[in-house]
N, C-alpha and C positions, 0 to 999 in steps of 0.2 A: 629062309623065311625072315622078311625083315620086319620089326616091332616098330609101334610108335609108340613114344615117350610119353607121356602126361607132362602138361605145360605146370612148372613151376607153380605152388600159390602164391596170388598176390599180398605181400607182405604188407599187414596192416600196419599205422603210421599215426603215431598222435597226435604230426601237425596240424591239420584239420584242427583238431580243438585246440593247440596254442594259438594258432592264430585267431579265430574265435573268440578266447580268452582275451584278445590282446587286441582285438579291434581298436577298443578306446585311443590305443596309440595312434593309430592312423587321425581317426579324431583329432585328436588334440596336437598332432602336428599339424595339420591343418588349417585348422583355426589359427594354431601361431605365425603360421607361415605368410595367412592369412593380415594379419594383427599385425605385423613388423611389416609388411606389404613385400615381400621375398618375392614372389610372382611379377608383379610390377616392374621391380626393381632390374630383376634380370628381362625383361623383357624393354626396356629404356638401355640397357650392357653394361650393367655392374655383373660380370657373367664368374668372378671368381669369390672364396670365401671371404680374401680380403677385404673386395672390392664392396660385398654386400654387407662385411663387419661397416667398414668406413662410410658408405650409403645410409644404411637403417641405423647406424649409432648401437650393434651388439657386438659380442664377442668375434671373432674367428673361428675359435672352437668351436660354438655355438651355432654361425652359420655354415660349419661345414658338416656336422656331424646332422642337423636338421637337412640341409641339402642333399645329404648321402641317404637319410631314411626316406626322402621324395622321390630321390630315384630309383632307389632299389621297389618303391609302390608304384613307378613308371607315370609319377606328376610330375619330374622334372627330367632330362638328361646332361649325360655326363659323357667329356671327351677330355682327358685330358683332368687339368684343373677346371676345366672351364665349364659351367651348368647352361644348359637353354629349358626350354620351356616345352613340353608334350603337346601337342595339339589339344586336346583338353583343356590342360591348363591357360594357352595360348586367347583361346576361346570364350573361357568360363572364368578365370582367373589374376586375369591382367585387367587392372582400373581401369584402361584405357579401353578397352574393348566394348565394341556395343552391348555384347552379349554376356558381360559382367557379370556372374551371381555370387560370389565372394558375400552381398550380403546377405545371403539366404541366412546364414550363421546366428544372424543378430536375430533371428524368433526359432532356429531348428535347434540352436545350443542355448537357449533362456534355462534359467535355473529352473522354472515350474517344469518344464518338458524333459529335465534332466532327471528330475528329481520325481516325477512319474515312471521314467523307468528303472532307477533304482527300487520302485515300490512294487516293480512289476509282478513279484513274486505273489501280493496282496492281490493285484489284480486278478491274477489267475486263479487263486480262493473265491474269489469274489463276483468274476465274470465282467469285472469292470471297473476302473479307476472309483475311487471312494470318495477322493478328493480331488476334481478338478477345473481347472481355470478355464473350461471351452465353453460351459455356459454362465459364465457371470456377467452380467451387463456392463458393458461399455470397461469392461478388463483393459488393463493395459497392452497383456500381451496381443492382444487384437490387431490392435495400433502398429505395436511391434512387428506383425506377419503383414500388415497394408504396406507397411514402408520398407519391411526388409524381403520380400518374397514375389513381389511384383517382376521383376528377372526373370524369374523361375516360370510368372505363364503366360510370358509373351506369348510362346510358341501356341499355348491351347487357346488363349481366348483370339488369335485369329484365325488357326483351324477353326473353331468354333462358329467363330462370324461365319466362316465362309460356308458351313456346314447350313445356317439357319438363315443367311440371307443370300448368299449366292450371287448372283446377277437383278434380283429385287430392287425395282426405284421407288415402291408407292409406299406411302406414309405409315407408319408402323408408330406403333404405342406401344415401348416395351417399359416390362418392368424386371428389374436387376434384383436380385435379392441374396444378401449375405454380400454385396457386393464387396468389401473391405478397399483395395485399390480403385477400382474399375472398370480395371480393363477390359472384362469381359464386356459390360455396357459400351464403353468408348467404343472398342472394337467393330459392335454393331451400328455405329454412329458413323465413324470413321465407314463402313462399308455401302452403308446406307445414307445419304445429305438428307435424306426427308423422314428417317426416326429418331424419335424422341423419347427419351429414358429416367424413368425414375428409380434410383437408387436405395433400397431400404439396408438399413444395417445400424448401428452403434453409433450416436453424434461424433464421437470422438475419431471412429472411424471415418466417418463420410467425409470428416475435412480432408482426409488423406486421397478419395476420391475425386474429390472435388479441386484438389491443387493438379491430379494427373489430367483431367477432363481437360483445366485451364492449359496447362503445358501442352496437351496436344490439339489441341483448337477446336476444342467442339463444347464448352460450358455453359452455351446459348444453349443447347440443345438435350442438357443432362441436368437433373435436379437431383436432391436428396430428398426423403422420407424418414427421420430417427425413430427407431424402434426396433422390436424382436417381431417379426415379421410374422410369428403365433399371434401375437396381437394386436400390431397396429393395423390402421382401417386401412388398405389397399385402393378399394374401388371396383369398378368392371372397365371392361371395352380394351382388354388387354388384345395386342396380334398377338404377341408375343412374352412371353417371360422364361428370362435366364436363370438356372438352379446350379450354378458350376460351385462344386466341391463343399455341399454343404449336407445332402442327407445323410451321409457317413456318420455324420457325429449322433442321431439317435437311431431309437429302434422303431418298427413299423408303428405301433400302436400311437407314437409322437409325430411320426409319419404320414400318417392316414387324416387326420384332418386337415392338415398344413396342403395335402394333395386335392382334396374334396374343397378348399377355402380357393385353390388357383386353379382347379378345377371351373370354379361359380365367377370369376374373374375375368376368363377371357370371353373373345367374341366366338360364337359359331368359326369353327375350322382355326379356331388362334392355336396356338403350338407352346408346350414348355419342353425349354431344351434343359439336358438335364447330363452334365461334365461329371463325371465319375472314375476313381480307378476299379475295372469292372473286374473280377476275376472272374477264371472258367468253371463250368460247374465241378469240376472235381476241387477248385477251393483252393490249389498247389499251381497253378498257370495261369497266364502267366508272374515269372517272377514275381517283379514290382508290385502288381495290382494284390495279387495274393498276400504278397509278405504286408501290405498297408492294415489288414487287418490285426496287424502284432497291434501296433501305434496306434490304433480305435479301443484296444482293451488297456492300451497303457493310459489312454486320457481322455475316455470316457465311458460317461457309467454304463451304455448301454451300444457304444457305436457298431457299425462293423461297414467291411467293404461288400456291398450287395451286387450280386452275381446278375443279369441281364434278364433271365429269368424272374429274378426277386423282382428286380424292378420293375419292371413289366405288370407282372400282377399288381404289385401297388398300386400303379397308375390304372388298373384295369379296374380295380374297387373305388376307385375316385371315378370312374366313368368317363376315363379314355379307352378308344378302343382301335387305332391306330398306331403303331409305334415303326421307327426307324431307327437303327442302330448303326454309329457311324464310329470308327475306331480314328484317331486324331495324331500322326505320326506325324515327326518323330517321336513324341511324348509317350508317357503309360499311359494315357487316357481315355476313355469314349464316352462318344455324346450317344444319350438315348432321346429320340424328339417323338413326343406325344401328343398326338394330335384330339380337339375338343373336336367331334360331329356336329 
């Protein structure tokens, strides 16, 4: 009679949380690697540690032992002495590349956003950041995210566009709000020759809008509005209005008028499109969308990532009563469009 064995148990292992613990490193090579332009450099073929000591003006040591911790995180490869670049990094990483976000850093590693999650522990007593920089008027870091973060959503504001304008040629009146860059506005500019966009957000921001409008040829066609969009005057006879990645940062009850105020805004059948990372209802899926909730408790007093559902109702108590849910790949993001009857 032959017996079967009982498989081994799986021997638990405390790498999981060293590595965990020790995220930050990856971090902050990064940024440096970032900072000394290492990505770059090997991608122009300064490809050994000498080569990038003598290029960026650092040690040897220093660019090899940083080099060696890139590859072993599989940002860079290794043959030899010689380093090349991962297709990521190739991509996202190198100056030269269109798809450069190397500056994401300069508003994701700001000291206020650092230093919200060092306090995170507070947060989570608290249910929300106590102290922070997301609603202060015409804040700097703002500025900081227009000009360093624009990289990061090429990809969604023209899924976006093509999600709300499509194949559309007749004249459209949109309005942009929270716009910080603009691309989400340009985008519908750039998709549409015959709409026209006003821009509401922080003075200091919109000039950042307003130089990217100029650079991609549509500024005839794009205005600004300064103010917090709770309270400056708006207007009506909207087609359209864009909401990309701004309810997040409060909670419904902040919510609920700012939806009933663009609600009173547009035209019979106008639309607000509405750019979100959505999670699923269990809260835990997907990744991304899910874990963005950490980062709404770390830096703000009331934000959170709202599930498709959530949204929905919002928009339903503001008296929309149509809605379309468009997921925006390759990104974490979805548009929800709400249509006024």
């Amino acid at each position: 009679m032959s017996t079967i064995s009982a498989a081994p148990p799986t021997e638990v292992s405390p790498f999981r949380l060293f590595q965990a613990i020790n995220a930050y490193q990856l971090t902050e090579a990064i940024h440096s690697a970032i900072e000394l332009d290492i990505f770059t450099a090997i991608s122009a073929g300064h490809t050994t540690a000498d080569a990038l000591a003598s290029h960026c003006g650092i040690a040897a040591r220093g660019a090899r032992i940083l080099c060696d911790f890139l590859v072993v995180h599989e940002f860079l490869r290794k043959s030899g002495d010689q380093y090349s670049l991962s297709e990521d990094s190739a991509k996202f990483l190198d100056r030269k590349s269109p798809a450069y976000m190397g500056s994401c850093t300069d508003f994701l590693l700001t000291n206020e956003i650092r230093q919200n999650f060092r306090d995170l522990t507070d947060a989570v007593r608290h249910g929300g950041c106590q102290h922070t920089y997301a609603h202060d008027p015409e804040s700097p870091v703002w500025e900081a995210f227009a000009r360093s973060m624009a990289p990061m959503m090429m990809m969604a504001s023209k899924g976006m566009a093509e999600i709300v304008v499509g194949n559309e040629g007749r004249p459209l009146k949109v309005l942009d709000i929270a716009a910080g860059h603009g691309l989400f506005g340009i985008a519908v500019l750039r998709a549409n020759l015959k709409a026209e966009v006003t821009a509401v957000d922080w003075k200091n921001v919109l000039a950042v809008a307003s130089e990217n409008a100029k650079k991609l040829s549509v500024a005839d066609r794009h205005k600004n509005l300064p103010g917090s969009i709770f309270d400056v005057e708006i207007g009506t006879g909207y087609d359209l209005i864009l909401l990309p990645n701004f309810l997040h940062h409060f909670d419904q009850s902040a919510i609920a008028p700012l939806l009933s105020k663009l609600h009173r805004a547009l035209k019979p059948g106008g639309k607000v499109a509405t750019l979100e990372f959505v999670p699923d209802e269990d809260r835990v899926t997907p990744a991304v969308p899910a874990a963005f909730a950490l980062i709404m408790l770390a830096e703000t007093p009331a934000g959170d990532a709202y599930t498709r559902a959530e949204l929905e109702q919002m928009f339903n108590r503001a008296g929309f009563s149509r809605h379309e849910f468009h997921p925006v790949p390759p990104t974490p993001h979805s548009v929800l469009v709400s249509t006024r009857d």
